[in-house]
LOGUKE-809963 format. One line per 5 residues: number of its first residue (from 1); their letters; for each residue y, x, z of C-alpha. Coordinates in nm, 3 decimals. Example, Ala and Ser with C-alpha at 12.3 -4.5 7.8 and 13.67 -1.06 7.14 Angstrom:
! LOGUKE-809963
1 = AS = -0.450:1.230:0.780 ~ -0.106:1.367:0.714
This chain:
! LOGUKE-809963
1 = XXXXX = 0.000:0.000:0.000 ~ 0.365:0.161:-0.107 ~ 0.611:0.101:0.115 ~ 0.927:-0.074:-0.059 ~ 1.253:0.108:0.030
6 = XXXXX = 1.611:-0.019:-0.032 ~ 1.746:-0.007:-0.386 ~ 1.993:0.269:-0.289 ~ 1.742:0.533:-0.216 ~ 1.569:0.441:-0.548
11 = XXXXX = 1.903:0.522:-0.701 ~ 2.031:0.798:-0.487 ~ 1.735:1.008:-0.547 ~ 1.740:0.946:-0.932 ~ 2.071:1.057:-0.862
16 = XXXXX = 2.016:1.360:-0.706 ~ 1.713:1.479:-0.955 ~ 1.906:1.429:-1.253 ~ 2.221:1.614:-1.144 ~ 2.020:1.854:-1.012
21 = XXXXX = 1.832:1.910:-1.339 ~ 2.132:1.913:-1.519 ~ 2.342:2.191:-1.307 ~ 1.994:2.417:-1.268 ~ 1.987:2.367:-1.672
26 = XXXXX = 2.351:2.453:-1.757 ~ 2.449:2.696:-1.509 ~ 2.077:2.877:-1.569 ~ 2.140:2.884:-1.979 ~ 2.509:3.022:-1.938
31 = XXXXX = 2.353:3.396:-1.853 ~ 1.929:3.359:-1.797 ~ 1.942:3.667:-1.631 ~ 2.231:3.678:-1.412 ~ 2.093:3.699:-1.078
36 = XXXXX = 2.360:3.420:-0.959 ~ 2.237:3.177:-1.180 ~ 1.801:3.279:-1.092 ~ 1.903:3.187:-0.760 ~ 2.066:2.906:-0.802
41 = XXXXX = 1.760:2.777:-1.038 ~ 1.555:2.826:-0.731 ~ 1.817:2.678:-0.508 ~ 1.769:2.358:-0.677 ~ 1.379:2.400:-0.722
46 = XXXXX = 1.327:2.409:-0.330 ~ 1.574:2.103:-0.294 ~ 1.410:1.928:-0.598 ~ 1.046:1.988:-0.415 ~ 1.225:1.866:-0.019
51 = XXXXX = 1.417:1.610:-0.127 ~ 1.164:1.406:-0.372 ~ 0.864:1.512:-0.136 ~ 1.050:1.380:0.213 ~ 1.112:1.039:-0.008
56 = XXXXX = 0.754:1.004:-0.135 ~ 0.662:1.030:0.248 ~ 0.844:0.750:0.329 ~ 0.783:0.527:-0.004 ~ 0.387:0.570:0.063
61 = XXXXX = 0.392:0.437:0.442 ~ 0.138:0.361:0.680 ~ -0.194:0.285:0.465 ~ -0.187:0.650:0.379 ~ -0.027:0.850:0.633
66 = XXXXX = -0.287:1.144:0.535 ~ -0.094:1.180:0.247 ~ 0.254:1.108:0.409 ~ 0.237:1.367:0.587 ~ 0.129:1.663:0.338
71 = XXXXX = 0.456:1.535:0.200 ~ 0.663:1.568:0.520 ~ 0.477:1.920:0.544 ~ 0.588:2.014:0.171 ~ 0.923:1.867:0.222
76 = XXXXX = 0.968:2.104:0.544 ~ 0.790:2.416:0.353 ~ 1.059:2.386:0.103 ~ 1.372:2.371:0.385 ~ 1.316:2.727:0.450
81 = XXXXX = 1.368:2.846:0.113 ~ 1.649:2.649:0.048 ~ 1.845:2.779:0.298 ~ 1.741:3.140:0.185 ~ 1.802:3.066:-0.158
86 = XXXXX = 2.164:2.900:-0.019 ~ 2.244:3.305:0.135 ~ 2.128:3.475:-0.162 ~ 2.372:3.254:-0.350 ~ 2.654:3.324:-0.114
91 = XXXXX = 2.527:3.692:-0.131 ~ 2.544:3.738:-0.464 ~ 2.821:3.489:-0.529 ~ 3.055:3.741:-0.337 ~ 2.883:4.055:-0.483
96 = XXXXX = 2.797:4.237:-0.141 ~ 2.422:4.268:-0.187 ~ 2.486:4.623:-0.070 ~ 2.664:4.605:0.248 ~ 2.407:4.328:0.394
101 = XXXXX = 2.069:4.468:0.315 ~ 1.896:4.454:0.641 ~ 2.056:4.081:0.719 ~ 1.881:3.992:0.349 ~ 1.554:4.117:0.487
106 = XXXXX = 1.566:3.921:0.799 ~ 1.711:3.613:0.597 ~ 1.387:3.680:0.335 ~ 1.108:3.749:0.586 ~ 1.217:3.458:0.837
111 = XXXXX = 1.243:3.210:0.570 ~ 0.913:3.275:0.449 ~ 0.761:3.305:0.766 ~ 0.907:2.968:0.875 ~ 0.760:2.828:0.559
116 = XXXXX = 0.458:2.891:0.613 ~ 0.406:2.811:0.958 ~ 0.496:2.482:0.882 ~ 0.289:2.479:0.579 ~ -0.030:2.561:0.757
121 = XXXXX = 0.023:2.500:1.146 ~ 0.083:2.147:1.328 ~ 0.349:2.442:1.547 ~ 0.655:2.218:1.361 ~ 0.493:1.887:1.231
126 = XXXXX = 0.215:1.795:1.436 ~ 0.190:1.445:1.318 ~ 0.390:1.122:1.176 ~ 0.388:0.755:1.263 ~ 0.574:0.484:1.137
131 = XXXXX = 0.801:0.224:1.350 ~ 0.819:-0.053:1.110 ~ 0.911:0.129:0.814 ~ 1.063:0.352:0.929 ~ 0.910:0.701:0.929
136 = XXXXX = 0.891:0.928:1.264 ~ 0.820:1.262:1.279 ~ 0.543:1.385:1.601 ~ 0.732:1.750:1.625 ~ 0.486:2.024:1.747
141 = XXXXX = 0.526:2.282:2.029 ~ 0.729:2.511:1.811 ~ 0.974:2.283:1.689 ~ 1.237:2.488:1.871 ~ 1.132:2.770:1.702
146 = XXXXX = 1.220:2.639:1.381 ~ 1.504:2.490:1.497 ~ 1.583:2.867:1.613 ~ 1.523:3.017:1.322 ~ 1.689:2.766:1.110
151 = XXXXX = 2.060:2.823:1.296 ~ 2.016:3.176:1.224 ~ 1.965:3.085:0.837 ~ 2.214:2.884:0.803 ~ 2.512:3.074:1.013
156 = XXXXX = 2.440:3.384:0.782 ~ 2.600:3.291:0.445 ~ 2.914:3.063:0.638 ~ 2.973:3.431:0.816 ~ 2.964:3.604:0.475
161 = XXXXX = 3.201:3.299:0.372 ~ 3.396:3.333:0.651 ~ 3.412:3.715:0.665 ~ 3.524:3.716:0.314 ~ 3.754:3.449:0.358
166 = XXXXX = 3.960:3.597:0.617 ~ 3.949:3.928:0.470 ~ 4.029:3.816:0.086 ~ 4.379:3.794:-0.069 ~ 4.542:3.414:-0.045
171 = XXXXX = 4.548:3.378:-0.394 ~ 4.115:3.449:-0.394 ~ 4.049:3.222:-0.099 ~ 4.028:2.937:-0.351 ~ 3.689:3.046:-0.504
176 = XXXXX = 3.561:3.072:-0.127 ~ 3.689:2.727:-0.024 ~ 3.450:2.525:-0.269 ~ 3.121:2.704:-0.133 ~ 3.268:2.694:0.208
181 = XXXXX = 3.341:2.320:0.203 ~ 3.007:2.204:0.053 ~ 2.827:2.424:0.283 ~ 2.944:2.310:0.566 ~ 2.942:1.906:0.484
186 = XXXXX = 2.550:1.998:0.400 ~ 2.473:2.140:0.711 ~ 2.693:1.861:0.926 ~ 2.529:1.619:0.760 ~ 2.178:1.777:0.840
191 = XXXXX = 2.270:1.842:1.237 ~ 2.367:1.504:1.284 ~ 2.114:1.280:1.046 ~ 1.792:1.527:1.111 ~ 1.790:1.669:1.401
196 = XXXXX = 2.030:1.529:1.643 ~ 1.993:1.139:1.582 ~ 1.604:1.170:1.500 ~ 1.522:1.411:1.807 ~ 1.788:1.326:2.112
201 = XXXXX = 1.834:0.974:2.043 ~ 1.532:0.889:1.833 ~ 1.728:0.717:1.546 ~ 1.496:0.801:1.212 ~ 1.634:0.521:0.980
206 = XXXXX = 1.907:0.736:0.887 ~ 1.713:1.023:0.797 ~ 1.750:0.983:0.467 ~ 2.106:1.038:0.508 ~ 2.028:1.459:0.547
211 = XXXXX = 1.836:1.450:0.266 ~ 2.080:1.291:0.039 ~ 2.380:1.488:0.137 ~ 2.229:1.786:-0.078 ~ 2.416:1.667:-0.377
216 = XXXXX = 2.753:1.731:-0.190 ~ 2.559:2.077:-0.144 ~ 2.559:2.071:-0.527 ~ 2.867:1.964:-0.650 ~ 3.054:2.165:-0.443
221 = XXXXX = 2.846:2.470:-0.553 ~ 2.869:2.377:-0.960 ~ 3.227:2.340:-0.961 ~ 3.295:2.679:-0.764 ~ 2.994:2.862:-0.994
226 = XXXXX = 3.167:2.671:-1.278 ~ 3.541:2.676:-1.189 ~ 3.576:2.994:-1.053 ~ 3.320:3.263:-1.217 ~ 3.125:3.081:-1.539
231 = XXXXX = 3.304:2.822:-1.777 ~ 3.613:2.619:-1.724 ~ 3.715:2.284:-1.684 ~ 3.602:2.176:-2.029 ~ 3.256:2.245:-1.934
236 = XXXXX = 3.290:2.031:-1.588 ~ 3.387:1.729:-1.790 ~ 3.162:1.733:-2.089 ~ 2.881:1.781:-1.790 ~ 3.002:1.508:-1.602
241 = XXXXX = 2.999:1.287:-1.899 ~ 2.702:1.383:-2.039 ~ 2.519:1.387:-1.706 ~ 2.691:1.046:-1.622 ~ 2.532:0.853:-1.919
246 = XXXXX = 2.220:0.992:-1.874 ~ 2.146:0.885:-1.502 ~ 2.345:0.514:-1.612 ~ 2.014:0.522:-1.912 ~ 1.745:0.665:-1.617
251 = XXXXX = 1.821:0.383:-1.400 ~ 1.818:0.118:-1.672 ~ 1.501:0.265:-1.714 ~ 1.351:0.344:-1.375 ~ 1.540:0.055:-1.151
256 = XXXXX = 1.624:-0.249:-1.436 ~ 1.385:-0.228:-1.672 ~ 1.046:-0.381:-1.610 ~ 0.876:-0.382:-1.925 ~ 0.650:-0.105:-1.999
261 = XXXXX = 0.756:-0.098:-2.402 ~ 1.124:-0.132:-2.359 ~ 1.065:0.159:-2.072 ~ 0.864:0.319:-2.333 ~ 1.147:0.294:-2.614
266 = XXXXX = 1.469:0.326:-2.381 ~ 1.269:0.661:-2.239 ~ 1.260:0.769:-2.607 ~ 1.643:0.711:-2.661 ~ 1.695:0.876:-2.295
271 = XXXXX = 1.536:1.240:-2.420 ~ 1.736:1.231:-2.792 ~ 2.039:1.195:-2.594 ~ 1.975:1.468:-2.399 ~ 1.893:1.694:-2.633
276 = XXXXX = 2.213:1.608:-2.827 ~ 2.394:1.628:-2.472 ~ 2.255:1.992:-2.421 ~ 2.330:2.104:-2.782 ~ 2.703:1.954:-2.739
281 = XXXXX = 2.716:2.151:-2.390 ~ 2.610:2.460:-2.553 ~ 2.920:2.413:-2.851 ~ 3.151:2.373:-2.588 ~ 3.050:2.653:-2.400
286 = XXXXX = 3.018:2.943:-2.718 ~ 3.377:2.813:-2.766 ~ 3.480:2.865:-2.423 ~ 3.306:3.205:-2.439 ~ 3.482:3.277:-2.732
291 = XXXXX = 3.844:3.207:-2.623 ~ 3.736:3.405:-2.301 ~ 3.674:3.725:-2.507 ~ 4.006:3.665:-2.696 ~ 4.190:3.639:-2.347
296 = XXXXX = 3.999:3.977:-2.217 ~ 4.122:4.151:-2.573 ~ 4.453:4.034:-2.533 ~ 4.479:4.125:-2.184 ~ 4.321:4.497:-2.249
301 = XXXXX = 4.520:4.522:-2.578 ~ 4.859:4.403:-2.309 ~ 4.729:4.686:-2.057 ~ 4.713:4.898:-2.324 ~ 5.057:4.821:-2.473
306 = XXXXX = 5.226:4.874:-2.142 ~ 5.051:5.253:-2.112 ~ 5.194:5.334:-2.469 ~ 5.502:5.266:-2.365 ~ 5.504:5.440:-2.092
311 = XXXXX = 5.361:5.744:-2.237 ~ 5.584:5.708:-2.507 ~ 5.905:5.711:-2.288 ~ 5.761:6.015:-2.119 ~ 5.677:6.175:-2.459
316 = XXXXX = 6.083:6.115:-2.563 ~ 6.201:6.240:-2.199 ~ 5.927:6.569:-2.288 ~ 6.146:6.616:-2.612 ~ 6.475:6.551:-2.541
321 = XXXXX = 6.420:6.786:-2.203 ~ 6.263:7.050:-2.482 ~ 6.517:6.993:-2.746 ~ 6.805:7.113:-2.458 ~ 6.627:7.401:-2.295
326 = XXXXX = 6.566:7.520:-2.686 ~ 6.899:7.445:-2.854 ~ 7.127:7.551:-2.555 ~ 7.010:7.935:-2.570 ~ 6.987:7.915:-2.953
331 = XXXXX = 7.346:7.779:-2.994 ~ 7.447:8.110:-2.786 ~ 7.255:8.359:-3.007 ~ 7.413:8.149:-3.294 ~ 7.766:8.202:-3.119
336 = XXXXX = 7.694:8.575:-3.066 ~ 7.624:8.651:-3.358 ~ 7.918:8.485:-3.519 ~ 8.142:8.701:-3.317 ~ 7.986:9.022:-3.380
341 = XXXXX = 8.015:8.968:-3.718 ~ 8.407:8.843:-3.733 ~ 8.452:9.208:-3.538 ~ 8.498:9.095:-3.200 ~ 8.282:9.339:-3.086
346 = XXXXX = 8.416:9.629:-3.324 ~ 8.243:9.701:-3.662 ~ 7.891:9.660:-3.732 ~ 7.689:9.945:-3.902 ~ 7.533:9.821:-4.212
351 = XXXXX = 7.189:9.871:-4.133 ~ 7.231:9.669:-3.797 ~ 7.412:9.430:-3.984 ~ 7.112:9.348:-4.202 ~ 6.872:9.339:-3.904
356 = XXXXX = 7.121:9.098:-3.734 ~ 7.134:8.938:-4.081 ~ 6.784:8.829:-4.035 ~ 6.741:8.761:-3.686 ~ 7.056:8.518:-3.741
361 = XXXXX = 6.806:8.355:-4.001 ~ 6.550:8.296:-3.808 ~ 6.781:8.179:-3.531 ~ 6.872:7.916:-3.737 ~ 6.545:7.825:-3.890
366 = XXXXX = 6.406:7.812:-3.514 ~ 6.707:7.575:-3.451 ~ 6.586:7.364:-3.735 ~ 6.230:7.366:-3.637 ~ 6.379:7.212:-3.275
371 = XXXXX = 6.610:6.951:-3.456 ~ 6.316:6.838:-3.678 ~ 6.086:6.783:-3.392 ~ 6.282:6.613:-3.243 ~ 6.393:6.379:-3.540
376 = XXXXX = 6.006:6.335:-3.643 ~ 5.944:6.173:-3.256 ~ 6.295:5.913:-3.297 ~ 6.107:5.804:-3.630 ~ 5.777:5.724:-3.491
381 = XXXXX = 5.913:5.553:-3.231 ~ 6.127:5.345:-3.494 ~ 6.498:5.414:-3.364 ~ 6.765:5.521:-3.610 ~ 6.802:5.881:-3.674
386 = XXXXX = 7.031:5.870:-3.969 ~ 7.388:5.750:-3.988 ~ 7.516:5.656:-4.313 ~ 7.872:5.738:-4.397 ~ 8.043:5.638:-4.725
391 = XXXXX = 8.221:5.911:-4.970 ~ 7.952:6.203:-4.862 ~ 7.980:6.447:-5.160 ~ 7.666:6.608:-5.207 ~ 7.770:6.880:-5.420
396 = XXXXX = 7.894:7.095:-5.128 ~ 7.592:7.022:-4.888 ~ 7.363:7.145:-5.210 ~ 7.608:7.497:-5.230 ~ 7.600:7.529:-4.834
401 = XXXXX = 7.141:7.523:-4.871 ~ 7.185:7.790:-5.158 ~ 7.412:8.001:-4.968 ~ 7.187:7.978:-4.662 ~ 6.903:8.047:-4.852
406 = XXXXX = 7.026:8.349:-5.075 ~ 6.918:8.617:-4.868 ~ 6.522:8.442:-4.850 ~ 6.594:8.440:-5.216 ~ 6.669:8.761:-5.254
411 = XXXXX = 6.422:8.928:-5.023 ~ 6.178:8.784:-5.188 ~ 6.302:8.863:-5.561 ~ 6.344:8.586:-5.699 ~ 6.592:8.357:-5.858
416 = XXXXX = 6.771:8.065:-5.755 ~ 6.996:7.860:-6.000 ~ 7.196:7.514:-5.952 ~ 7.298:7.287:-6.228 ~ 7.500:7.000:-6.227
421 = XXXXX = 7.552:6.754:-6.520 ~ 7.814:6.540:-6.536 ~ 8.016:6.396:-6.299 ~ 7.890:6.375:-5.987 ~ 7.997:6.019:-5.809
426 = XXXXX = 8.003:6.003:-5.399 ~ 7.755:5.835:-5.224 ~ 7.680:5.652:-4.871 ~ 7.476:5.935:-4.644 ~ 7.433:6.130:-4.347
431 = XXXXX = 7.507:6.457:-4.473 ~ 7.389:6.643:-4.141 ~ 7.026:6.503:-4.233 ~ 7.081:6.495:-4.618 ~ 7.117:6.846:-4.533
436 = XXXXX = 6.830:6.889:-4.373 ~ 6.584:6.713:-4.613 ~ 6.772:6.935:-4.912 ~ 6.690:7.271:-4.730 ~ 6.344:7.173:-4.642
441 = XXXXX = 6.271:7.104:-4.996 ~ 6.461:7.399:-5.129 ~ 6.317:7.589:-4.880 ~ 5.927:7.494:-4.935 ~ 5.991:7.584:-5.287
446 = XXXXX = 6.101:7.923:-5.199 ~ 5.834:7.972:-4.960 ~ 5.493:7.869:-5.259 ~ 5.687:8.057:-5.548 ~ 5.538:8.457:-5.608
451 = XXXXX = 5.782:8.545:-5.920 ~ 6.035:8.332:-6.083 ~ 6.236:8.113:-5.905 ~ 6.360:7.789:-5.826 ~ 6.630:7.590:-6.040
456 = XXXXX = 6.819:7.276:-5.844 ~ 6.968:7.059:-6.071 ~ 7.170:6.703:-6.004 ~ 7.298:6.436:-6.205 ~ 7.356:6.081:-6.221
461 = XXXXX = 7.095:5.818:-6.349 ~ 7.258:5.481:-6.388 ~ 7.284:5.363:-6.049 ~ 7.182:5.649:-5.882 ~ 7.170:6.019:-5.801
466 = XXXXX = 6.913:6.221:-5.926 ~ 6.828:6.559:-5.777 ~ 6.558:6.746:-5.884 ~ 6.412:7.090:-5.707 ~ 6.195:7.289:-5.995
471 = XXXXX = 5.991:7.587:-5.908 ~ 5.738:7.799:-6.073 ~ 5.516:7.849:-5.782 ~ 5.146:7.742:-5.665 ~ 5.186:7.370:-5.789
476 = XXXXX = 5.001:7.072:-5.636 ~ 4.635:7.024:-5.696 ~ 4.542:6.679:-5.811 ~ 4.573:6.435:-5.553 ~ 4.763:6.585:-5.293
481 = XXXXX = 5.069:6.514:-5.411 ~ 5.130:6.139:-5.301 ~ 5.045:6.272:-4.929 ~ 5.284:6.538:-4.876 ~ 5.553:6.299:-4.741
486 = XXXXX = 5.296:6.087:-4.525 ~ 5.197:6.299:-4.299 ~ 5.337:6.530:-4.007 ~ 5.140:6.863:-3.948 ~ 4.967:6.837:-4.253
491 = XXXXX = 4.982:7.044:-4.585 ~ 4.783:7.110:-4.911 ~ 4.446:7.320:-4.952 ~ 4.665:7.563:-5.207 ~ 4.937:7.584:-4.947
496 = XXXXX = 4.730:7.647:-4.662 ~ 4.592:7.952:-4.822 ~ 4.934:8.072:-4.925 ~ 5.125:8.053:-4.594 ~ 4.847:8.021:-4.252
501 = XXXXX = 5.205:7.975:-4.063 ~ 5.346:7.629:-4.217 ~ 5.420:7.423:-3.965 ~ 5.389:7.104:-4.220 ~ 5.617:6.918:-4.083
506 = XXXXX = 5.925:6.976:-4.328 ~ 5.782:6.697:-4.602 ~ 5.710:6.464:-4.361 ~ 6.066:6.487:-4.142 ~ 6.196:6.472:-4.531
511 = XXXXX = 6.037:6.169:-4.671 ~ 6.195:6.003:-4.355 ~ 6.524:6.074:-4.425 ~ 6.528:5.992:-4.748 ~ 6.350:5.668:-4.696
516 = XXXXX = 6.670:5.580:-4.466 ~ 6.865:5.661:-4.710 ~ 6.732:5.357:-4.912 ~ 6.652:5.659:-5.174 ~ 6.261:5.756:-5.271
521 = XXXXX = 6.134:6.078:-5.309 ~ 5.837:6.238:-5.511 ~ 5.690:6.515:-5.632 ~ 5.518:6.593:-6.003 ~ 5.264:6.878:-6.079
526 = XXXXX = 5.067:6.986:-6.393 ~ 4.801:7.144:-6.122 ~ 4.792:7.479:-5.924 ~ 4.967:7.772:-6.042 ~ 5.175:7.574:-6.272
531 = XXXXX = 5.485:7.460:-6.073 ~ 5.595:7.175:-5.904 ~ 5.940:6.939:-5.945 ~ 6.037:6.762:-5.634 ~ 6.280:6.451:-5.741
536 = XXXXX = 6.510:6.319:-5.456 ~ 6.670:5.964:-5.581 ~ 6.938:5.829:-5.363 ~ 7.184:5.496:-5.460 ~ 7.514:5.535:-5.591
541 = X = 7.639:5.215:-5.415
């Protein structure tokens, strides 16, 4: 004879089983081998097994109180494990499985021993018998051993919880107060409904009451998993909703439904939907997942911006600290030398003269060198460099390059002619830096020419100003000679082998300037050992 029991507990622990089900089955698939989510798939196994076995001990009743009571027993073998399961979750939940190893063993070994004393003993459940309908529980001689044990299980993971909550930062103690919360309704609920009520004042009718609060346990334990650590709100709802239809269809089928082919057919329709249910869970959470990994680029690809910039102010503070130690004692040498050779210091001896001759060069090209790194860093970083002035002649920057570089010129033995044709207009530059980029390219071709010479000519083309460097050294092997303006510290295979010393950097600080001019620049080869033009094209207006 089966015992009939109110409609509500038919309901509640439909209830309970399908949400249940449904948490162990999302939060499990989200990461199979997380160790949160293992535990929390056992968590509900052992609450799954106590709470359906302690409500088939009361649905089956007196005529079989044999088998009543292996359910009590199972339903009490499980309690054990729950609450170990319920630490490990906390445990692993706060990520100190470290710090609390020897509490884990005692929480692991006590559990299991409690389980299976009760299992196989009558020490805890020595017998049931039924007042009414209403199940009792006979409690063996080691009840308060149990009870013993079970305190200690359940204060361990609300000290981790509270440990952690006290030390935490404000802004963390939310993803504490959700496990917190449904822990300790679950346990309150369990105190009063099956142990105080049933054992002190012999009240079992409520018992039921205990069992049922688990799905407070669960909720409260989802939405923190869920809202704090896994998915996001998205995911809550579509579960809800999902889960929500489902148990409406179960207990149509279970409670309302009578007939054994509309059961038959409406328990078809209940296992399509959720299947669909799962596969729209599983959308909604590869999307989630998605936008997740966007947010953790973003926020890496942020971090990262933030330590550019900052390395990139120090790098400018590096050079402009460099550029001031370098140029301050080079400006003196510079300013020395000037007034030895106006005669402040008496007359110079021609042979010193042409030693101080070239030291004053390479004064100067050293100052360059400082200028130009300096100018190559403002570039990368995008600032303006150049300031464009209208009515800059070029003519006398070009004479002022092949003055400075008539003694290379000559050294070297070579020639170094400059041709203009036509009239020359004025155009809108920087002539500091459209000096600059005119000696580097003058320069260069003095540098890759063995005999010959170089030959600077400038004219106007239409709307512009051409100027074009000719020399007839090394040339430009095939290929090389759309990267020589691209990049810094970098120069051709035939130029490389020429001069080990090139500091490569002269193209590149070039190209720039001329590029701010609004003007192009190129350079045109019939291969190596055959020359090379370098044209420099700059707007009239």
């Amino acid at each position: 004879m089966i015992t009939e029991l109110p409609l509500y507990n038919k309901i509640l622990i439909l209830l309970i089983d399908f949400i249940g089900v449904w948490l162990a089955i999302i939060v499990y698939n989200n990461n199979p081998k997380g160790k949160l989510n293992k535990v929390f798939l056992g968590m509900i196994a052992s609450m799954f097994f106590w709470v359906n076995f302690a409500y088939l001990a009361r649905l089956i009743g007196r005529q079989q109180s044999y088998w009543s009571l292996i359910c009590l027993k199972i339903a009490w073998f499980a309690t054990p494990f729950l609450f170990v399961f319920l630490y490990f979750l906390v445990l692993y939940y706060l990520k100190k499985e470290s710090k609390y190893r020897i509490l884990s063993l005692a929480i692991l070994f006590g559990g299991i021993i409690l389980s299976l004393l009760t299992a196989f003993t009558n020490l805890i459940v020595e017998n049931i018998e039924f007042i009414g309908t209403d199940l009792t529980i006979i409690y063996g001689k080691g009840v308060f051993l149990f009870l013993g044990i079970g305190v200690f299980l359940i204060c361990a993971p609300l000290y981790l919880l509270f440990e952690e909550y006290v030390r935490c930062l404000p802004k963390e103690r939310i993803r504490i107060e959700y496990l917190l919360i449904g822990i300790f309704i679950f346990y309150l609920a369990n105190i009063i409904f099956n142990i105080v009520f049933p054992v002190v004042f012999k009240v079992v009718y409520l018992y039921w009451m205990g069992d049922y609060s688990s799905i407070v346990l669960l909720g409260f334990i989802a939405y923190a998993i869920v809202r704090r650590d896994l998915f996001g709100i998205r995911v809550i709802l579509t579960t809800l909703l999902v889960g929500a239809i489902a148990i409406l269809l179960a207990l149509d089928i279970f409670v309302f439904t009578t007939e054994l082919i509309s059961r038959l057919y409406k328990g078809l329709t209940l296992i399509i939907f959720i299947y669909f249910g799962y596969l729209l869970i599983r959308s909604v959470l590869r999307e989630i997942e998605s936008k997740e990994r966007i947010k953790r680029a973003y926020d890496m690809e942020k971090k990262a911006l933030k330590q550019t910039e900052a390395l990139t102010e120090a790098k400018t503070q590096f050079l402009m600290a460099t550029q001031h130690h370098l140029r301050t004692p080079l400006t003196s040498m510079i300013g020395y030398l000037d007034l030895i050779f106006g005669g402040t210091y008496g007359k110079v001896p021609v042979k010193i003269k042409q030693a101080l001759l070239k030291f004053e060069s390479s004064t100067k090209r050293l100052m360059r060198v400082v200028n130009e790194l300096l100018d190559i860093s403002q570039f990368q970083l995008g600032k303006e460099v150049v300031s464009l002035q209208p009515g800059t002649d070029v003519l006398p920057i070009l004479k002022e390059v092949i003055e400075e570089l008539q003694f290379e010129v000559e050294y070297r033995n070579l020639y170094l002619k400059f041709q203009k044709i036509g009239k020359i207009p004025k155009i809108k530059a920087d002539s500091e830096k459209l000096k600059v980029a005119l000696f580097n390219i003058v320069d260069n071709a003095i540098k890759y020419t063995r005999k010959g010479g170089v030959t600077v000519n400038v004219k106007r083309k239409e709307e512009s100003l051409l100027i074009a460097i000719k020399d007839t050294g090394i040339g430009i092997a095939k290929g090389e000679a759309g990267k020589l303006f691209k990049e810094a510290f970098e120069r051709g295979k035939t130029a490389k082998k020429v001069h080990d010393y090139g500091r490569g950097i002269g193209l590149y600080i070039t190209g720039h300037i001329i590029k701010a001019h609004k003007g192009r620049i190129w350079a045109e080869s019939e291969g190596s050992d055959k020359g090379s033009t370098f044209f420099i094209e700059l707007p009239v207006k």
